[in-house]
C-alpha positions in Angstrom: -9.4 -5.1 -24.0 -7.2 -1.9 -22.5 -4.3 -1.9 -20.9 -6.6 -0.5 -17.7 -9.1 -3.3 -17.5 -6.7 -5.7 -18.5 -4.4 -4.8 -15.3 -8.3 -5.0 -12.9 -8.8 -8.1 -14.5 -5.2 -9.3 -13.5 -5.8 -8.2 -9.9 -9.1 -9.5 -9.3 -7.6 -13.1 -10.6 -4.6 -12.7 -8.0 -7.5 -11.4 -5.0 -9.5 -14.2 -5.9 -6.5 -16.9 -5.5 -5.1 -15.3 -2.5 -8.5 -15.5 -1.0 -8.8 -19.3 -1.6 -5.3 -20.1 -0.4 -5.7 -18.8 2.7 -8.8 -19.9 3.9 -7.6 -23.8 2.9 -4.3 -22.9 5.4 -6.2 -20.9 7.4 -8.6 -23.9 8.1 -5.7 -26.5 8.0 -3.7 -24.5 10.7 -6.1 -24.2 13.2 -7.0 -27.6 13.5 -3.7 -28.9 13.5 -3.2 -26.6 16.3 -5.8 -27.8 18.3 -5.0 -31.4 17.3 -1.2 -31.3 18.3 -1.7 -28.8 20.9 0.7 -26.2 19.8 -0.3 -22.6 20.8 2.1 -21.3 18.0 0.6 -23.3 15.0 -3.0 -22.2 16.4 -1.7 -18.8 16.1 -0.1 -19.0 13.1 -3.9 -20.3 11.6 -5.7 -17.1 13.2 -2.7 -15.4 10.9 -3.7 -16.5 7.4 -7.4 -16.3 8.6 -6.8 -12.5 8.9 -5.1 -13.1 5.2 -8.8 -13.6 3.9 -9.4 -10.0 5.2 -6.7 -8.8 3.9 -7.5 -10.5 0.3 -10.7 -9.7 0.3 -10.0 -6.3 0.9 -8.0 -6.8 -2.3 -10.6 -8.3 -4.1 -13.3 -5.4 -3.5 -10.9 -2.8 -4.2 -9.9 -4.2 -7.6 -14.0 -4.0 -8.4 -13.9 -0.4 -6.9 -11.0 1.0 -8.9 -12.4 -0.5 -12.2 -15.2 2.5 -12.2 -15.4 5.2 -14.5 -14.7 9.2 -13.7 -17.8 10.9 -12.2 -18.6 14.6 -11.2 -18.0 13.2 -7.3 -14.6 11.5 -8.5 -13.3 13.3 -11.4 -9.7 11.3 -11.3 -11.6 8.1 -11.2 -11.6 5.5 -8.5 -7.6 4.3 -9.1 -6.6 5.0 -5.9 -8.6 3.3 -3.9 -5.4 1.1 -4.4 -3.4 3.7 -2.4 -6.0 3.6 0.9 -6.4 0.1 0.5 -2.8 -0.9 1.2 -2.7 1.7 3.8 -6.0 -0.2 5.3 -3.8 -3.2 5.3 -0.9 -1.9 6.9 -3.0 -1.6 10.2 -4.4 -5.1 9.4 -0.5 -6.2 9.2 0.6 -3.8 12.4 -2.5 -5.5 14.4 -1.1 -9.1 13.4 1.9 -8.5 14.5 0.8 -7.4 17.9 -1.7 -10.3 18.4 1.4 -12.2 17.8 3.3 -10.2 20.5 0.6 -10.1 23.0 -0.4 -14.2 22.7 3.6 -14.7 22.8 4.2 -12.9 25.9 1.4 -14.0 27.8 2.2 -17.9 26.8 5.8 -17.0 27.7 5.2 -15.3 31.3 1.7 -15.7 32.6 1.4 -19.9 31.4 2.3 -22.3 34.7 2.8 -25.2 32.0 3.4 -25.4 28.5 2.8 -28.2 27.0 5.4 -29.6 24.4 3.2 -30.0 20.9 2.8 -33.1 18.6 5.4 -34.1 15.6 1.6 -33.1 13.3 2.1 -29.3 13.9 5.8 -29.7 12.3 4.7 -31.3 8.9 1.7 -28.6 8.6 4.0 -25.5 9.4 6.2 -27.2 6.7 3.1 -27.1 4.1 2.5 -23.4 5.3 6.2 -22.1 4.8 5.8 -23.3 1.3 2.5 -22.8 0.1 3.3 -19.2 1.4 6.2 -18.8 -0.3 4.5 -19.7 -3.8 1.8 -17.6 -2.8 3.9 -14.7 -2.2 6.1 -15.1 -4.8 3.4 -14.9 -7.2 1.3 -12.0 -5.7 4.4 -9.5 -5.5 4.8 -10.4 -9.7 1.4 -9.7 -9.9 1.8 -6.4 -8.3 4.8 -5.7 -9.5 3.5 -6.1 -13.0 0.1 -4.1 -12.4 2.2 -0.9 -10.2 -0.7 -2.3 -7.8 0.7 -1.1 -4.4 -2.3 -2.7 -2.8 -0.8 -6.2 -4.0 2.6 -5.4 -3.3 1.1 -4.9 0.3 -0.3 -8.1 0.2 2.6 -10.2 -0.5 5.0 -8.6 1.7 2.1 -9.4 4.0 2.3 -13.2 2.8 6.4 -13.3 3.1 5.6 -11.8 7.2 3.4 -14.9 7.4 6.5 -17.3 6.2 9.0 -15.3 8.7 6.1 -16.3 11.3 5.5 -19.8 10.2 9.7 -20.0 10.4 9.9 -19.3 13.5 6.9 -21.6 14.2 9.1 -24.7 13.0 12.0 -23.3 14.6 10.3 -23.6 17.6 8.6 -26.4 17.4 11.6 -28.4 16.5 13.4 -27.1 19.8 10.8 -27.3 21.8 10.2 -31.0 20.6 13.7 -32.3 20.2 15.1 -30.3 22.7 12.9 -29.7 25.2 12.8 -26.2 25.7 9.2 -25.1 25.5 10.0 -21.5 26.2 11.8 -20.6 22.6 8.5 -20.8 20.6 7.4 -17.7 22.7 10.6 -16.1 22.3 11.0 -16.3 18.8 7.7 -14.9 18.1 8.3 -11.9 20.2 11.3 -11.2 17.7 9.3 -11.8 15.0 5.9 -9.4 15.8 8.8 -6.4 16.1 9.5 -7.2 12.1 6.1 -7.4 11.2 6.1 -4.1 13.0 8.5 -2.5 10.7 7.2 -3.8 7.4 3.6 -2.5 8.2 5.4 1.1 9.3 6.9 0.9 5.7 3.9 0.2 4.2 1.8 3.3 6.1 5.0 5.8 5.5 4.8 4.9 1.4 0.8 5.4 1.2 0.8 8.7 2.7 3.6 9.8 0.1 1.3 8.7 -2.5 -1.9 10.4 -0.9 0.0 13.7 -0.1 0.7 14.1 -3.8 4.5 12.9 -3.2 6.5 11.2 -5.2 9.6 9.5 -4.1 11.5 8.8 -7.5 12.8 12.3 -7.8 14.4 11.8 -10.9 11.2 11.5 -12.6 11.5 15.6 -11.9 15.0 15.6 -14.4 13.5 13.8 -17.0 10.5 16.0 -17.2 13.2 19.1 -17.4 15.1 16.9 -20.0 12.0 16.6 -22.5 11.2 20.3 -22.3 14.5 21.3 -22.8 14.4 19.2 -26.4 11.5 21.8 -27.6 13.8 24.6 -28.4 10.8 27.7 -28.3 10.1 26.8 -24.7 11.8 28.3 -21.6 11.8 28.4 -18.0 10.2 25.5 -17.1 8.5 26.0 -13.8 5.8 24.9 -11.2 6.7 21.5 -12.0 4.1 19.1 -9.7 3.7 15.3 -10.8 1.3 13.2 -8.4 0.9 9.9 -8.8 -2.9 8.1 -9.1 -2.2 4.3 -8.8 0.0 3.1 -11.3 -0.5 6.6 -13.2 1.6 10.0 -13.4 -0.3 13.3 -13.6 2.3 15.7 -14.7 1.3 19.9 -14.4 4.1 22.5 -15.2 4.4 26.1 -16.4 5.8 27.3 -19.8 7.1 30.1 -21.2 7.1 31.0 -24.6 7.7 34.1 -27.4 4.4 36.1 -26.1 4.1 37.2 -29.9 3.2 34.0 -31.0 -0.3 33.2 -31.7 -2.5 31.3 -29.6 -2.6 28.3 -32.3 1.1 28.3 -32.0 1.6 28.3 -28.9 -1.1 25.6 -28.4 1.3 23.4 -31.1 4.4 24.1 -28.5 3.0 22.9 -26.0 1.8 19.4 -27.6 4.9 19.2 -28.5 6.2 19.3 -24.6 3.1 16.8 -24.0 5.0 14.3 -26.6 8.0 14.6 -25.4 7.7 14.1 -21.8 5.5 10.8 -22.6 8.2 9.8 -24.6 10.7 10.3 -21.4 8.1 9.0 -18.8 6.3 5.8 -18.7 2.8 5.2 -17.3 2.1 9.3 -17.7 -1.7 9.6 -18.0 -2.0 13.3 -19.1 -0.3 16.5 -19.0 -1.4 20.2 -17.4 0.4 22.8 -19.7 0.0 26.3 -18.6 1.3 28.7 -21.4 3.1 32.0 -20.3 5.1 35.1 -21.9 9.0 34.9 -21.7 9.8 37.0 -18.8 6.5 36.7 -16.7 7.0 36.6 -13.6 5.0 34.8 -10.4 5.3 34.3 -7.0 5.3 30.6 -6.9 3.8 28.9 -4.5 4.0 25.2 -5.4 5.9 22.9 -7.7 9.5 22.7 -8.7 11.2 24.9 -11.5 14.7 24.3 -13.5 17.0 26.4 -10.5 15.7 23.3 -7.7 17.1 20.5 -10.1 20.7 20.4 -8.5 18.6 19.6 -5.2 17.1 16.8 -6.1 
């Protein structure tokens, strides 16, 4: 099997237990909401019921990403990956706000609020850490696959143990203590983090989707390799983009203009080797072959002269 379908295979398997997970909490949560009577736990159950959606997403988009190159898609379907976790950093954002909006209006707009049952602390218990080994084990996974759609996932899964935190935190002091209020208050704190994580996640998809790439020193090890073939100058019009867990690396090359085409052809393999022997996960290499001395106006990409910017 190759490395590719090995690393869909691994992500479907992951999907497919995320899925399951969360609709057994999902379906636990709610009714031990509506059982104890705590608005918070009920909440919390809505939460990892939108976790399905979110895994599911996860679960078509591994099948979608396992196609082959067409004429349509000539790159293949690999980063559907990319849009996917940008798809779920709405899904996160929206949580967040439901969270918000039922906190607030629990918090001003309720003329009684009932203090829950000891039930709803023993099931936010079983949430916090069925979470946490859920999480724990999805950001691996991603980790392991460069799946940024996963990686999505689980910091989506370690928002829902922050949420179901501040669920028992407010549970136990509204039960022992008697201040029904804190739930609410608490939550509110908590939507504004989920907030941030899903801006995080929306900021580091669009790098990916406008061709950016946020390890820059990928850029000095690409100059490093080139300068090991000894024939080869002025490396310019450096561009790498990044297709799911893949580098596409394009750059410009100049070489003795006397050479024949054969040799210059062997030069620039050569540069190919090399820079896959400095970069991991590179999937090809664009080498465009020039004279020493021709000159371009360039328009895109990086040459050697930008390197002490980076």
């Amino acid at each position: 099997m190759s490395k590719e379908k090995t690393r869909i295979k691994q992500i479907l398997k992951v999907s497919w237990i995320s899925v399951i997970v969360n609709a057994l909490l999902a379906l636990i949560k709610i009714s031990a909401g509506i059982i104890s009577g705590s608005m918070a736990v009920l909440a919390d159950g809505i939460d990892s019921a939108s976790d399905i959606l979110t895994s599911a997403i996860t679960l078509f988009t591994g099948k979608i990403i396992g196609k082959k190159p067409n004429f349509k898609y000539p790159y293949g379907y690999t980063r559907a990956d990319t849009i996917a976790a940008k798809f779920l950093s709405f899904v996160i954002f929206f949580a967040g706000a439901q969270l918000a909006f039922s906190s607030i209006k629990k918090l001003f707009f309720t003329e009684s609020i009932e203090i829950p049952s000891v039930l709803a602390i023993y099931v936010t218990l079983i949430s916090i850490i069925s979470k946490f080994l859920l999480a724990k084990y999805i950001l691996a996974k991603g980790k392991k696959t460069e799946s940024l759609m996963l990686i999505a996932n689980a910091k989506n899964m370690q928002n829902d143990i922050l949420i179901s935190v501040t669920v028992l935190i407010g549970l136990l002091v509204t039960i022992y203590l008697k201040i029904p209020f804190f739930d609410s208050i608490t939550a509110i704190f908590v939507s504004f983090w989920i907030f941030k994580v899903s801006f995080e996640i929306f900021m580091k998809t669009s790098e990916e989707l406008m061709e950016g790439c946020s390890d820059t020193e990928i850029y000095k090890n690409v100059f490093k390799a080139v300068a090991e073939i000894k024939e080869v100058k002025n490396p310019h019009r450096v561009r790498i983009r990044k297709i799911g867990n893949l580098f596409l690396v394009e750059l410009d090359i100049e070489v003795d203009g006397n050479l024949t085409v054969k040799d210059s052809h062997e030069i620039a393999n050569r540069v190919e080797a090399e820079i896959k022997l400095n970069i991991n996960n590179v999937y090809d290499v664009f080498i465009h072959v020039e004279p020493i001395g021709n000159v371009e106006v360039e328009k895109f990409g990086m040459s050697i002269n930008d390197i002490d910017n980076i």
